[in-house]
C-alpha positions as MATLAB code, in Angstrom:
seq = 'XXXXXXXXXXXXXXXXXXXXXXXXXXXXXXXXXXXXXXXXXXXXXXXXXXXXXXXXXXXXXXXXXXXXXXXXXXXXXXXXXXXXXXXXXXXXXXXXXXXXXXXXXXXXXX';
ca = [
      19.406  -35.433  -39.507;
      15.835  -33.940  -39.374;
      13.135  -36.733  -38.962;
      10.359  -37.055  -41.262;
       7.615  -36.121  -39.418;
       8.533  -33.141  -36.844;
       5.521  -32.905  -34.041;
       5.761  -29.298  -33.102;
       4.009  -28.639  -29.284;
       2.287  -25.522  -29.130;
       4.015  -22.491  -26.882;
       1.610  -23.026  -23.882;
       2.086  -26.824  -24.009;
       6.323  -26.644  -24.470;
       6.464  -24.209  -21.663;
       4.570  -26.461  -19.289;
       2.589  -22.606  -18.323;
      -0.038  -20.663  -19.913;
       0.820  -17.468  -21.523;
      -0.019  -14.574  -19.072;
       2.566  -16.240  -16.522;
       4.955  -16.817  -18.587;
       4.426  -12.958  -19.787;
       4.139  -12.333  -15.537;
       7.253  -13.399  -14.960;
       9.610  -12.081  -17.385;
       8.342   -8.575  -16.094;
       8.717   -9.499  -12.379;
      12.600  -10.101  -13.176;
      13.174   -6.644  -14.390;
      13.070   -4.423  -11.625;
      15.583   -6.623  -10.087;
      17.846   -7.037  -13.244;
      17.277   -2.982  -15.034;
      18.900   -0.376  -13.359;
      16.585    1.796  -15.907;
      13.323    0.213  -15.055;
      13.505    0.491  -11.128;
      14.764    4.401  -11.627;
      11.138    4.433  -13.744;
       9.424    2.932  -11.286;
      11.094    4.989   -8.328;
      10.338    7.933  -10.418;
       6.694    7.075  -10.638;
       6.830    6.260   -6.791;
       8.010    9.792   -6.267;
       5.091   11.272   -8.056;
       2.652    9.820   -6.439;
       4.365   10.901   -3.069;
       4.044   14.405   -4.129;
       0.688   14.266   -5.934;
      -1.759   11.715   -4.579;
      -4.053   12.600   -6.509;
      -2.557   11.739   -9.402;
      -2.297    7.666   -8.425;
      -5.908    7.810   -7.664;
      -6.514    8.960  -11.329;
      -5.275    5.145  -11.858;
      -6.529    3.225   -8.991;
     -10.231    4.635   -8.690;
     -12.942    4.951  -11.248;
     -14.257    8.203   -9.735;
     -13.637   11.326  -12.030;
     -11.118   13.739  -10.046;
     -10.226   17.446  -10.100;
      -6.602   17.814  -10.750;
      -4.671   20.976  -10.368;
      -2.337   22.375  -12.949;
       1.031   20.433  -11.189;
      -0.829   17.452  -10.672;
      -2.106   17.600  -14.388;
       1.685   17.906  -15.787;
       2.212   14.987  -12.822;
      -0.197   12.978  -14.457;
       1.185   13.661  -18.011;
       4.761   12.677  -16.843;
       3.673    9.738  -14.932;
       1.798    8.177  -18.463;
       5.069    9.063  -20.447;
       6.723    7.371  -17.514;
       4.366    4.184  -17.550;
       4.696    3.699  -21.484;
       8.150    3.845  -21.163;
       7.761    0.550  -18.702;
       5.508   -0.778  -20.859;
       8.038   -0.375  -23.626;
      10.749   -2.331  -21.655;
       8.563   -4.708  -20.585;
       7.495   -5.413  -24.474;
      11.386   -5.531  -25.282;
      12.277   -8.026  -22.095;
       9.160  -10.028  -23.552;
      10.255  -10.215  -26.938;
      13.788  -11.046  -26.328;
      12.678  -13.799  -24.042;
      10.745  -15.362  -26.579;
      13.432  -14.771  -29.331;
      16.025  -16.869  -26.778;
      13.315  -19.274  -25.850;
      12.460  -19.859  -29.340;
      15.551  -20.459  -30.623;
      16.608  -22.847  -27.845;
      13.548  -24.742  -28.412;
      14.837  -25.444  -32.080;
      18.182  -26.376  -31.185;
      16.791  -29.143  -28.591;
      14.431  -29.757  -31.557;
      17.398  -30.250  -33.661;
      16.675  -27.728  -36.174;
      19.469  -25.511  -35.421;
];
């Protein structure tokens, strides 16, 4: 039996959190839980071993002269880092898919 009057709680307020950290730590789980994601990441790691120069493209806002390897570094490392962002997107969404649909059986919807 549904009630009359259903008083939804907004996502921030249900999850006792705001937003970003919930977002913060459904990424932190998955280099711990995705084989796939840490061999990314180790990848990317190994990059910047061999090229610098190529993580400083990221973590300064100085312009840089790159040679040609470090250029095709740099291309593979961005094609690495969407890939990441990809899987964090998925983990995200899936999370919220589960969350949402537990939230509506304790809401006695489903």
């Amino acid at each position: 039996m549904v009630p009359d009057e259903i008083k939804f709680e907004t996502f921030v307020d249900a999850q006792s959190t705001a937003f970003q950290e919930y977002v913060s730590s459904v990424i932190a789980k998955l280099p711990k839980t995705d084989k796939d994601y840490r061999s990314i990441q180790n990848k990317i790691s190994g990059i910047y071993e061999q090229y610098p120069k190529v993580m400083d493209v990221f973590d300064t806002e100085q312009a840089a002269a790159l040679t040609e390897q470090e250029c095709a570094a740099l291309i593979t490392v961005v094609g690495l880092r969407n890939q990441l962002v990809e899987m964090e997107t998925q983990a995200i969404y899936f999370r919220g898919c589960y969350d949402g649909v537990g939230y509506l059986q304790k809401a006695g919807i489903l």
